[in-house]
Structure formats: structure tokens, C-alpha cells
KEKOLSE-644334 format. One record per residue (C-alpha): residue number from 1; residue in one letter; x, y, z. Coordinates in steps of 0.02 Angstrom, whole numbers, plus 32768, in hexadecimal, padded with zeros to 4 digits. Layout:
<recs>
 pos code   c1   c2   c3
 NUM    A    X    Y    Z
...
</recs>
This chain:
<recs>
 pos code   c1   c2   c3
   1    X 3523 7F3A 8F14
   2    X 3500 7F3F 8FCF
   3    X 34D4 7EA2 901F
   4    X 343C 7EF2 9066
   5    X 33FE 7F13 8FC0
   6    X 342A 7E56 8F78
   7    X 33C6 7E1B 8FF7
   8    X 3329 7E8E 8FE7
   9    X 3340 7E74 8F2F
  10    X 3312 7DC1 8F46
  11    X 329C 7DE6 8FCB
  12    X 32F6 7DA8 904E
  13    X 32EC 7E41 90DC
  14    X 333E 7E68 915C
  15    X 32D9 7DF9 9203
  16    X 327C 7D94 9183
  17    X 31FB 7D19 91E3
  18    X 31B3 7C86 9189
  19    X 312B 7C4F 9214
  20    X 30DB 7C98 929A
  21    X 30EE 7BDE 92F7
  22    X 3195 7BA5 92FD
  23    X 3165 7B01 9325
  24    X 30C0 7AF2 92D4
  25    X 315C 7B14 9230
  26    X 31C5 7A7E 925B
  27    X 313D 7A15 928A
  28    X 3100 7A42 91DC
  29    X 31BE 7A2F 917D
  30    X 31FB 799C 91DA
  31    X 3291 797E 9154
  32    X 32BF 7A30 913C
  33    X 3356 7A72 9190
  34    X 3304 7B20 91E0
  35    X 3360 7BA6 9241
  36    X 32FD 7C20 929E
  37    X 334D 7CB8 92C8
  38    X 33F0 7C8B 924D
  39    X 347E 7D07 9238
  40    X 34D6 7D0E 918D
  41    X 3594 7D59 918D
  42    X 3607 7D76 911E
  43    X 36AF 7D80 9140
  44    X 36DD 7E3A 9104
  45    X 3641 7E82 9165
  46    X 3613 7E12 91F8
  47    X 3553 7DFB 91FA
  48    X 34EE 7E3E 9174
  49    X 3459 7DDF 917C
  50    X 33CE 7D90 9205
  51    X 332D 7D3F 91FB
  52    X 32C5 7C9E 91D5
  53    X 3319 7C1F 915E
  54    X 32DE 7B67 910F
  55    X 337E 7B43 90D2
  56    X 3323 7ABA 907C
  57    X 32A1 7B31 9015
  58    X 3319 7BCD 9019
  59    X 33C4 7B70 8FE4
  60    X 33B8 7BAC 8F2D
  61    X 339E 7C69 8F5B
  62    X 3425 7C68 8FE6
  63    X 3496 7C18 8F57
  64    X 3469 7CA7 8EEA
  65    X 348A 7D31 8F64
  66    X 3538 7CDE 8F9F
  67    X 355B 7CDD 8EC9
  68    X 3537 7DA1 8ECD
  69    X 3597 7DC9 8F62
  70    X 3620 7D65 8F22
  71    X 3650 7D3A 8FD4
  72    X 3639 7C89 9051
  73    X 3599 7CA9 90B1
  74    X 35A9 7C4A 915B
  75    X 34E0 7C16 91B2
  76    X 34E7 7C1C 926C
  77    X 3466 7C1E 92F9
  78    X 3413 7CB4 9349
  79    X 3497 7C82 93E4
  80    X 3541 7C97 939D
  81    X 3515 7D5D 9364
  82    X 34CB 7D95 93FC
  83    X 34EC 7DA6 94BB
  84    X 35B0 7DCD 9493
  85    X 35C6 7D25 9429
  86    X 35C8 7DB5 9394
  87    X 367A 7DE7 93C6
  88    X 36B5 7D60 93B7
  89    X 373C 7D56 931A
  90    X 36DD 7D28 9272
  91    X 373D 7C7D 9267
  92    X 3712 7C49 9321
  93    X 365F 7C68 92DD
  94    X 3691 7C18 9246
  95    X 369C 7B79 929E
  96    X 35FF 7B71 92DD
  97    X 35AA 7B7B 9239
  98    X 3503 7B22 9219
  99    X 34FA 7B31 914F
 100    X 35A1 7B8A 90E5
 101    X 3574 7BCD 902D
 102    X 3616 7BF2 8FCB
 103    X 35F6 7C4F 8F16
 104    X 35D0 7BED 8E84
 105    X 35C0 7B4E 8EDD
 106    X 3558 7AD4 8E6B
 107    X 3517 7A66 8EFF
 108    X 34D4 7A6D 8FA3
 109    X 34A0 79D7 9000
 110    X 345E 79A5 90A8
 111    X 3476 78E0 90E4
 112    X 3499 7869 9177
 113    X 352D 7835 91B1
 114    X 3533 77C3 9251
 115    X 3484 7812 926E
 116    X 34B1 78C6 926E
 117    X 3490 7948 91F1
 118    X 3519 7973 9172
 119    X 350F 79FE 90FD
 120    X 359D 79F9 9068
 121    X 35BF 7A87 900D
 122    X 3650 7A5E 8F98
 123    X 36D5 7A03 8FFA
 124    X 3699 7A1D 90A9
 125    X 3628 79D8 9119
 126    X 35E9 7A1F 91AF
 127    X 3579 79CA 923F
 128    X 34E1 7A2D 9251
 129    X 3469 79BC 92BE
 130    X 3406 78FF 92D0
 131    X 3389 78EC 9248
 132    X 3323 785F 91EB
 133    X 331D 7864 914E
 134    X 33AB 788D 90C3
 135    X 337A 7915 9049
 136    X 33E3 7952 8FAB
 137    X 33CF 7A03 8F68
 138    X 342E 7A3F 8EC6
 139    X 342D 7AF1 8EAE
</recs>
């Protein structure tokens, strides 16, 4: 199926918003990792997705649509697919990753280490930001 379609299927479309206030949003999710303006790639197509994400609230869908399209979906900001950052290679992007979802993975979670924001996804662990709080979300 066409990624396009998996994510419309799950009503996930294409320059999805969540809040007309950005910061009204955070100020409202304080312990949610949130990514305005996030770009989801894939590594056979580039970038097939952008939009709104709580990666808190929306974990369990995005884990869904990475298990349909059978492929590692990489997060990133709004900054590393625009202004020329977009062609750049996919693994230079790669690195740069705020949240990766690999297929089938059973767990996602989202914790402090040395006071920055970890997510693990099966045996990696990439620095995403400061937070507060720790937070745990199985899919």
C-alpha cells in the first residue's frame, strides 16, 4: 500500500496540526515529547510524511504505520528537510533523528539520562532534548 494511504488510513494527513497555539500546546503537555512541523522518512523514499506530532499520545499509531510499511521511520524537525538540509544523504539525516520507529518493535520509551531526553527504541538510544519528568510508553 502507499504510504500516503497508511497514513490517511489512520487519519494521520499529510500537514496534520494538533493546535492552533503552539505554545498554549506545550504549556498544556508539559511531559509530552511534541514536534511541530516533524518530517517522517523512510529510507527507500526520503520524506513521506510532515505535520504535528505528540509522540507521547501518537506513539502507538506511528508504531502501527512503521509495522505496515515494514520499513524504520526516522522523526526529524521541520529544519533538517527544508532550506537544502533535504539533500542531504538519508543517513546524514539519519543522525539527526529526534524519535526512530523500527517494525514490530514491542516498546517505545522516553527517559532521562544526565538530564536529557532519551528515547529507546530496541537497542538504541538517541538524545532528543532536556526534560523533567521520565515517562514510559509501551505500544
Amino acid at each position: 500500500m502507499e504510504t500516503n494511504n497508511i497514513f490517511n488510513k489512520h487519519e494521520f494527513h499529510v500537514g496534520r496540526l494538533i493546535t492552533g497555539s503552539k505554545s498554549s500546546y506545550r504549556e498544556n503537555h508539559p511531559n509530552d515529547l511534541i514536534i511541530f512541523n516533524a518530517n517522517i522518512l523512510i529510507q527507500s523514499k526520503g520524506k513521506i510524511w510532515h505535520g504535528d506530532l505528540n509522540i507521547t499520545k501518537d506513539a502507538k499509531i506511528l508504531q502501527r504505520i512503521c509495522n505496515e510499511i515494514n520499513e524504520k521511520m526516522i522523526i526529524v524537525s521541520e529544519m533538517l528537510c527544508r532550506f537544502g538540509m533535504e539533500e542531504k544523504s538519508y543517513s546524514e539525516i539519519e543522525k539527526n533523528a529526534r524519535v526512530i520507529f523500527k517494525p514490530k518493535s514491542k516498546n517505545y520509551k522516553k527517559a532521562v539520562i544526565d538530564g536529557f531526553d532519551v528515547v529507546e527504541n530496541g537497542n538504541m538510544s538517541i538524545i532528543v532534548g532536556r526534560i523533567k519528568k521520565y515517562n514510559k510508553i509501551k505500544i
